[in-house]
N, C-alpha and C positions, 0 to 999 in steps of 0.2 A: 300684772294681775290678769287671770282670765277674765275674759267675759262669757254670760250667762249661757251660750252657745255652747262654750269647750267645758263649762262645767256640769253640764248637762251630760253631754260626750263621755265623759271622765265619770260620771255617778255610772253612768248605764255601764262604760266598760267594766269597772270594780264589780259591778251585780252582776254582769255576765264569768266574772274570775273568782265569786267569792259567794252570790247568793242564791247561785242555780237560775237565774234567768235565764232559760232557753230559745227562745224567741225575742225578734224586737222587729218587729214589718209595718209595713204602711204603702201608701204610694210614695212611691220615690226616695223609699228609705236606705234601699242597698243600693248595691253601687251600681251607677259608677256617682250618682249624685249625693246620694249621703243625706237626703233630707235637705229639702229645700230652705231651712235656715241651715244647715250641715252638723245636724246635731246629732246625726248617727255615721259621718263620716267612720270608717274604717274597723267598725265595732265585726266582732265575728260571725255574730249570731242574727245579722240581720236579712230581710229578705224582702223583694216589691210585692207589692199587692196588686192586682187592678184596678180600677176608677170605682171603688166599692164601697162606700162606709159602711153598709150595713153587714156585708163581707168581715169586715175589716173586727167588727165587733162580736159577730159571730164567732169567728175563728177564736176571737182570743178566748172565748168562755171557752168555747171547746177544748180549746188545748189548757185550757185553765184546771175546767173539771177532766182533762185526763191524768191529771197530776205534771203538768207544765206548770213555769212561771212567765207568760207571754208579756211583753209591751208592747203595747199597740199606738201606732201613731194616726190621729185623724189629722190632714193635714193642715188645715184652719176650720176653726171651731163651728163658724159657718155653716158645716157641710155636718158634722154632727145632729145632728136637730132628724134627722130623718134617721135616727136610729135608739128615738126615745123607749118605744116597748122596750127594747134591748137591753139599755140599758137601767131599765124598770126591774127588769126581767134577775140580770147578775147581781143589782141592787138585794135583793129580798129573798136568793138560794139558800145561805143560809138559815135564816130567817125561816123558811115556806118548811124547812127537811129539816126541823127543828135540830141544827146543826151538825148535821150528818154531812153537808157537802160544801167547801169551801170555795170560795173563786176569788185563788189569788194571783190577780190580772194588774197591771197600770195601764190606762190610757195616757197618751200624752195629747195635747194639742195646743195650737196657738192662740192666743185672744187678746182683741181687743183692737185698740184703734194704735196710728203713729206712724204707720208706710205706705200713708194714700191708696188704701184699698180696698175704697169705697165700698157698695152694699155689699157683694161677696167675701171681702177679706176685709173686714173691720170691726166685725160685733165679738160682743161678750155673751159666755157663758154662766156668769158665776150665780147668778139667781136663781137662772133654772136647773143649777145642777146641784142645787141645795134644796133643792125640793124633789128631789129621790133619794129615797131612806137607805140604808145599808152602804152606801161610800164613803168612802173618804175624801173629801176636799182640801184641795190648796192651792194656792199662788205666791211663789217666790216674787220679792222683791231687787235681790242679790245674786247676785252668782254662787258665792258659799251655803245662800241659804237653799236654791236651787239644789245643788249639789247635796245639801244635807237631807231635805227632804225628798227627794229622790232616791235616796240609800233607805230611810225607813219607807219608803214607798213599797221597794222591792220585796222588802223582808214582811210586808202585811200579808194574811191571809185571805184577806177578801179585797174588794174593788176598790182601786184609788183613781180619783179624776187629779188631773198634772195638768194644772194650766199657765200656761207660759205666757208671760207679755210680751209680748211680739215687739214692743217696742224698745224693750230691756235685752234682746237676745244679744245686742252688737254692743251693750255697756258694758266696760270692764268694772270691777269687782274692788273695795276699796281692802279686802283682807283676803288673803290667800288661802286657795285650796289646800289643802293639807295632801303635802307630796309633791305641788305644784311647785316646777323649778322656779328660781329668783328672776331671771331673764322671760320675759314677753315672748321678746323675738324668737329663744330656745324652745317654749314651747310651742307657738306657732307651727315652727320647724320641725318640731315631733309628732307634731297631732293635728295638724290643719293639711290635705290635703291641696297638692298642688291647681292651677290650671291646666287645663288641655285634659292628654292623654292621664289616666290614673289604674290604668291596667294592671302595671305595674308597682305598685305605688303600698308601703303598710307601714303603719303609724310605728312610730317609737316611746311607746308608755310610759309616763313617768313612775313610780314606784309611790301609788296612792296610797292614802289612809284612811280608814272608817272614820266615818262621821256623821253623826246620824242627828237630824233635828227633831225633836218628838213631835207627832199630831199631836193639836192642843192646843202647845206653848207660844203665843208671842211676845212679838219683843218691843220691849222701851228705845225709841229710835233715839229720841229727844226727852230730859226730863225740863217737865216746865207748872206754873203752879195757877194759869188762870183760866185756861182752857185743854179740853184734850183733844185729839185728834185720832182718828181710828180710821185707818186704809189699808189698801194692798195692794200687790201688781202696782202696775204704770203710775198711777198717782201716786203712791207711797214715797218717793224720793220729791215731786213736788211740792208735798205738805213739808218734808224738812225742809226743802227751801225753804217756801213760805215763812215757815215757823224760825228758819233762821235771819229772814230778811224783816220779819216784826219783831227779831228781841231789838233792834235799833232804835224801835217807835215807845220800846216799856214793855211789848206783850209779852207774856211767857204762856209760850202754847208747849204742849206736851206731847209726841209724836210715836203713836203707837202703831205697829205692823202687825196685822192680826197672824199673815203667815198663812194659818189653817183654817181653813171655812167652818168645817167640820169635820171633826171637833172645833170647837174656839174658845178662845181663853177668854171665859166673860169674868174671872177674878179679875186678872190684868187690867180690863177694861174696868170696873166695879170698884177696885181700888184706886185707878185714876180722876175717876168720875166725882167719886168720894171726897177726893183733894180739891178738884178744880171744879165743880158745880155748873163746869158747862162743856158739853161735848157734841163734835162736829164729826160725822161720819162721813168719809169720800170716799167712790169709786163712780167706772166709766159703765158701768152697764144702767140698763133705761130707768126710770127714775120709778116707776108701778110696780108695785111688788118688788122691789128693789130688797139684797139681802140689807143693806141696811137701816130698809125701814123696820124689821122683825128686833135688829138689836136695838134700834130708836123705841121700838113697845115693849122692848124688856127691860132699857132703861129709866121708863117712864113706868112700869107695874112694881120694881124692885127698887130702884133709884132716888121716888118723888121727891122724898122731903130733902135730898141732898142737892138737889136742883134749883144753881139760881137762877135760872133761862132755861126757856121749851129745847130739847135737842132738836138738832137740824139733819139734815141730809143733803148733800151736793154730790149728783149722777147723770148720767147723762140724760139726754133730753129723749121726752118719748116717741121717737121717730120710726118711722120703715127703714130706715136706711142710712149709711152715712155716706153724705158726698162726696166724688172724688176732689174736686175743688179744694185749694189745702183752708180756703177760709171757710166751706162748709164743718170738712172735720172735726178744724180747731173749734168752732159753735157747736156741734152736736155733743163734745163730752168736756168736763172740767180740765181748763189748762190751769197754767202756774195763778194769773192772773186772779180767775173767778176762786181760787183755792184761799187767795192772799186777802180777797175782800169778805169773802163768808166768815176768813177767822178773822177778821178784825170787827167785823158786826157782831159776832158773836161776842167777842168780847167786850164790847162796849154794851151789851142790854145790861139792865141794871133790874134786880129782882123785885 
């Protein structure tokens, strides 16, 4: 099975052979490095950029509003943050030219915590990028799902943010790409660039297939009937542990992946909630203004009377920084642990 890396690789080549993506730059995105997790090894249309985010965001409007479809790579999310006007700015073209002018760009970037990379290389974007209007958000959990929303990324008219968990990029994938040979090793061999010299060196493509995840939809990870669980990115495979390590105890926790920020499937949630009368929202970004305190007020303004317990929220802690120390890390955002105790508290309030 790929992992979230090659399937990454694999959506952008398809978009560059199928959905007129012209562009895919960043720093370090061509060759001969291919992107520092190597998720633009060997693609055609890519190119470096200099030490520029705010470059990096520019160009892509520009060549967005020239009638380009550019991808842009910020190379951890980190470094994003100094180009918020910016991306204020592609958010609301639409919008401001009462639909006269489209800006259909993807950014990609990496987020979050899990390869010791303290204050610089460890924070999350997903809060604050939910509070600029006019994008698109999302966070695979998957490699296929990756891959899926990455295809409708391309094919959007206006701005998508593509946030990757950096932690997931080296997980392989429990379902297969569509196209994607049966042998690991085979495709390794095809589409993972060597070490050393790469001069010489060009992929041999598998013969991909569309596959497209809607903005919106998420997905039922786990069905369970006493509590539910709403994550994404990094933690989202946690909670199914979790949730698979308390059906031993009696619990039946419900394991939902939101998938898309925004849009977001609050039926999916709204239906689950409905069932299980108490629900636990997880993610690693800071805990204030967290996005899942806004679906905690819209399950408590829509939700009430079906609520047998206060919804909770488990996020990281409200810090400057995460350490590089691996015991500060693991303390500054939800491991498997802190995931498996919040659903068991939660399951045990009684209304």
């Amino acid at each position: 099975m790929a992992n979230m890396a090659q399937a990454i690789r694999m959506a952008l080549h398809y978009a560059e052979e199928n959905l007129g993506v012209t562009d895919i730059f960043g720093e370090d995105v061509g060759m001969p490095l291919g992107g520092v997790f190597t998720c633009t090894q060997g693609l055609k249309t890519t190119w470096n950029t200099p030490l520029d985010e705010r470059g990096i965001i520019g160009a892509a409007m520009g060549i967005a509003m020239g009638g380009g479809r550019p991808v842009a790579e910020i190379q951890f999310c980190d470094y994003v943050y100094n180009t918020i006007d910016l991306l204020k700015l592609a958010g609301n073209t639409c919008w401001s030219t009462n639909g006269d002018w489209n800006m259909p760009m993807v950014v990609r970037t990496p987020v979050g915590s899990g390869i010791r990379g303290s204050i610089y290389h460890s924070h999350s974007f997903d809060a604050t990028m939910t509070h600029i209007p006019g994008w698109k958000v999302v966070m695979p959990s998957t490699p296929l799902d990756a891959y899926g929303l990455l295809i409708t990324a391309c094919k959007e008219q206006n701005p998508v943010m593509f946030l990757e968990p950096k932690a997931l990029l080296r997980v392989k994938g429990e379902e297969r790409i569509p196209g994607e040979p049966d042998d690991d090793r085979q495709l390794s061999k095809m589409i993972d660039a060597p070490l050393g010299d790469r001069t010489q060196w060009k992929p041999q493509w598998p013969t991909l297939e569309a596959y497209a995840v809607p903005f919106g939809k998420g997905k039922k990870v786990r069905e369970g009937s006493q509590l539910t669980v709403v994550s994404y990115g990094r933690t989202l495979p946690l909670c199914a542990k979790a949730a698979a390590a308390l059906a031993d105890e009696g619990i039946s926790a419900e394991v939902i992946d939101l998938r898309s920020l925004w849009p977001y499937d609050w039926e999916l949630i709204k239906e689950s909630v409905q069932k299980t009368g108490r629900v636990l929202f997880v993610n690693e970004d800071t805990e204030v203004t967290n996005f899942g305190e806004h679906l905690m007020r819209r399950t408590v303004e829509e939700l009430f009377y079906s609520l047998l317990a206060p919804p909770r929220l488990l996020a990281g802690k409200f810090l400057p920084g995460i350490g590089l120390a691996d015991s500060l890390e693991m303390a500054s955002v939800p491991q498997q642990g802190d995931i498996t105790a919040a659903m068991r508290s939660l399951a045990s309030e009684q209304p």
